[in-house]
C-alpha positions as MATLAB code, in Angstrom:
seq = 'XXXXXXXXXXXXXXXXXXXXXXXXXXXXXXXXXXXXXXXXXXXXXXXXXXXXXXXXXXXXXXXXXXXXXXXXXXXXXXXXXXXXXXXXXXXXXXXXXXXXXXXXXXXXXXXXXXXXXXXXXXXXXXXXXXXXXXXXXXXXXXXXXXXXXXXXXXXXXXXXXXXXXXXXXXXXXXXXXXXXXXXXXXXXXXXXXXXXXXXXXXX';
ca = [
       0.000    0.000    0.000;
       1.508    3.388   -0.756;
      -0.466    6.304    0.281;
       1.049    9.745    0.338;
      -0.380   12.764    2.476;
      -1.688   15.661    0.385;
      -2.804   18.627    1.982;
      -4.394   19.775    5.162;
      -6.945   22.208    6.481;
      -9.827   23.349    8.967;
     -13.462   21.945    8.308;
     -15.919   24.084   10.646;
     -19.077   21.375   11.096;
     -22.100   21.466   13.404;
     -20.089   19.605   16.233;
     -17.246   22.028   16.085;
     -13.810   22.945   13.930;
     -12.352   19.937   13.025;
      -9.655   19.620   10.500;
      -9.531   17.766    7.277;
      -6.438   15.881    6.098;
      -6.085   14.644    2.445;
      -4.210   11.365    1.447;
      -4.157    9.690   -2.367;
      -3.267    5.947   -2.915;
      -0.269    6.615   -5.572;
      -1.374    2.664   -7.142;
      -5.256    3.003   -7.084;
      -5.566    7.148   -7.570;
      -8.464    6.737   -4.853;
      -8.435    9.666   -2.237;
      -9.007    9.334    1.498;
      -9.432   11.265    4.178;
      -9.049   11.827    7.660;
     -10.856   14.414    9.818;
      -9.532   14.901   13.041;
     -10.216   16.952   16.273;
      -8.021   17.511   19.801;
      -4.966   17.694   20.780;
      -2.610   13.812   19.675;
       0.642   14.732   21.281;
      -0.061   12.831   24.489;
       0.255    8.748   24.828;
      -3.393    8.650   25.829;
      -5.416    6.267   23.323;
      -7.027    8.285   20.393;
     -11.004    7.845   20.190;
     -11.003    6.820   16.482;
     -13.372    5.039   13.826;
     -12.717    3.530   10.325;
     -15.749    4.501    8.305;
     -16.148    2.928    4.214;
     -17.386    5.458    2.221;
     -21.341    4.432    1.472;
     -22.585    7.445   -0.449;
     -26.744    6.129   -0.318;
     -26.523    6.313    3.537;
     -24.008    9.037    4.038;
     -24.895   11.446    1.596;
     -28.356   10.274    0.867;
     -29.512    9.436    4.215;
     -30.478    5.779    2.914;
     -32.171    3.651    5.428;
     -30.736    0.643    3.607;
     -28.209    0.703    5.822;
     -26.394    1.856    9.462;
     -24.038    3.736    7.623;
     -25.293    7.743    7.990;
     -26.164    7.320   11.135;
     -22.919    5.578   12.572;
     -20.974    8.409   10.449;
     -22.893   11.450   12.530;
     -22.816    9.881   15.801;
     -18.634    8.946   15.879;
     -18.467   13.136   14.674;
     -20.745   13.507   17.498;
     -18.835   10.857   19.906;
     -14.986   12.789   18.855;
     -15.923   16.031   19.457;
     -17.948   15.715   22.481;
     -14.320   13.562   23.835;
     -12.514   16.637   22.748;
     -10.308   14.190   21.029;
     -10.212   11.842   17.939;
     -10.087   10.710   14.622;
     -12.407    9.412   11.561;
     -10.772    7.837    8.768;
     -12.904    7.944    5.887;
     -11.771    5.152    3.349;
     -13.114    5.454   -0.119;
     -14.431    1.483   -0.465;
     -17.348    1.908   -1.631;
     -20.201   -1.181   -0.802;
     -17.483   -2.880    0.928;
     -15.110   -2.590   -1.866;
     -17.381   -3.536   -4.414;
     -17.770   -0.046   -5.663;
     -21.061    2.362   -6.121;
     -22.143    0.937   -9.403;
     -21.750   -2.822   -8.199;
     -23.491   -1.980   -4.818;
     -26.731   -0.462   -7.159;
     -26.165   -4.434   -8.689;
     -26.159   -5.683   -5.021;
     -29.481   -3.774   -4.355;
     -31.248   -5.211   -7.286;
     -30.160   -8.552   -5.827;
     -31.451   -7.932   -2.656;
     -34.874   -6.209   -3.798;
     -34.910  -10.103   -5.612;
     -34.706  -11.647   -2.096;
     -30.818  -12.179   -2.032;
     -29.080  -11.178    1.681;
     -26.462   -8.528    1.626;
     -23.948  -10.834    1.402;
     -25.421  -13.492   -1.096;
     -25.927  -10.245   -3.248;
     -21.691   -9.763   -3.378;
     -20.954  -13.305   -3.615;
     -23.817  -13.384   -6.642;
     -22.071  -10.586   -8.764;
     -18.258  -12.677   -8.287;
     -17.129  -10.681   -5.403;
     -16.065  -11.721   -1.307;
     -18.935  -10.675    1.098;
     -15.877   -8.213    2.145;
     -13.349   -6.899   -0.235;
     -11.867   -4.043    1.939;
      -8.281   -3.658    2.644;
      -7.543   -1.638    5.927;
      -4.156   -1.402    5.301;
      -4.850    2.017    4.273;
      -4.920    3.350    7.308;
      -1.093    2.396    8.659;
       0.330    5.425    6.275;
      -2.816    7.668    7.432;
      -2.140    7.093   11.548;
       1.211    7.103   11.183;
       1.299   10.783    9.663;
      -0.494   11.553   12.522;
       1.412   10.113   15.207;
      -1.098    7.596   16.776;
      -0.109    4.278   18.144;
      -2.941    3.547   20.383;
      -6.859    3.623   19.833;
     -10.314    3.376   21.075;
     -12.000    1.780   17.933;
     -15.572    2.729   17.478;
     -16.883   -0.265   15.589;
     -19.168   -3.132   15.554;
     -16.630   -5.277   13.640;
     -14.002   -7.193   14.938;
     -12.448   -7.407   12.064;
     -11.460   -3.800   11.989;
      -9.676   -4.388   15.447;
      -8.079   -7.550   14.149;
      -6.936   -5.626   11.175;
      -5.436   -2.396   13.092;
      -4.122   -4.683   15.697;
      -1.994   -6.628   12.784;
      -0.811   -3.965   11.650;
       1.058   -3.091   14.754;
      -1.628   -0.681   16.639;
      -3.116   -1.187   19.976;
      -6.823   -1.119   20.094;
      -7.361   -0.625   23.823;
     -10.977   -0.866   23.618;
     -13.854   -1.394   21.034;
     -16.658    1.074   21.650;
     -19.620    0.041   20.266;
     -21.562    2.185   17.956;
     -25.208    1.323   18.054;
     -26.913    3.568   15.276;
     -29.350    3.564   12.836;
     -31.793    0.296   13.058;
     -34.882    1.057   11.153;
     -37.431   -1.425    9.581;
     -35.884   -1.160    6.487;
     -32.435   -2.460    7.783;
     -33.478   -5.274    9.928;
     -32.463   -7.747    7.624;
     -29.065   -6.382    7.022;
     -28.455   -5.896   10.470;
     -28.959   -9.347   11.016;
     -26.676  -10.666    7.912;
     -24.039   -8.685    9.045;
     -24.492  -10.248   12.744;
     -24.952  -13.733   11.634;
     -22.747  -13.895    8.676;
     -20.108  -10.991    8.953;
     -19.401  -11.502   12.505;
     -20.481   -7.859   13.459;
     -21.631   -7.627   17.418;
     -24.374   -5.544   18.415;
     -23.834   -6.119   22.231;
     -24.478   -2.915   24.564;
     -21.791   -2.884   26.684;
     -18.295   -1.480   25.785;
     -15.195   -4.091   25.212;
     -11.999   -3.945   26.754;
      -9.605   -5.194   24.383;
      -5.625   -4.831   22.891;
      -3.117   -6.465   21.931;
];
């Protein structure tokens, strides 16, 4: 993986001034970002999330989906710590990408489950590479996190890559009638946990 940092700059938002950091994937071309807010040049762990892009729920406030709603509350979680970080990966549908996902949405409008719907179009029910974010924490200087995710994977993934995910903080966002079924796919299938209680973790 070879991203490079771009640029830098303030983003003023409804939960505060946060700042904006640009980074390109010099193999891919794809752009990511990370928005950050506080103060990293303490030891403490960072309050942080990895969010996939998903343009129908973050942009157009599907209720296919968890995604929107889990976006707005870790903004919401960050600023109200004073501290933290969002890394906004551009992986589209799990890495499918937005064209493929509309595919996976037929499927599913056919009867298929979210991940039946990949698998159907020649894809893994998860294509995303987290990788990604090494080059993006390591700009900013943070070795230790609290991960805001449902999805072990993501602390798996960090925690190979040499971080220290002190604790998984679940983010419980966003079930509607509409999502039900995907909720429960990405429980039964995905391995996602939608426990209440906060996890104490590392490695």
């Amino acid at each position: 993986m070879s991203i490079r940092y771009v640029a830098s700059s303030h983003l003023p938002t409804k939960w505060g001034e946060l700042d904006i950091h640009g980074f390109e994937d010099s193999v891919s071309g794809k752009e990511h970002l990370l928005v950050s807010y506080g103060d990293f040049s303490g030891d403490e762990p960072v309050l942080a999330r990895i969010h996939s892009e998903c343009l129908t729920g973050d942009a157009l406030f599907s209720l296919r989906c968890d995604c929107g709603s889990q976006l707005r509350a870790a903004l919401e979680l960050i600023t109200e710590e004073g501290r933290g970080i969002l890394m906004y990966l551009r992986q589209e549908g799990r890495g499918i990408g937005l064209m493929n996902k509309i595919r996976a949405y037929h499927l599913q409008d056919q009867g298929a489950d979210t991940v039946e719907a990949n698998v159907k179009l020649g894809f893994h029910a998860d294509q995303r590479d987290y990788g990604i974010c090494k080059d993006m924490l390591d700009h900013m200087g943070i070795k230790q996190l609290r991960l805001m995710t449902n999805n072990p994977v993501k602390v798996e993934a960090l925690e190979k890559l040499g971080y220290k995910v002190v604790e998984r903080v679940p983010l419980h966002q966003g079930k509607n009638p509409h999502n039900e079924r995907y909720l429960a796919t990405k429980e039964g299938k995905l391995g996602h946990l939608f426990d209440e209680q906060n996890e104490q973790g590392g490695g």
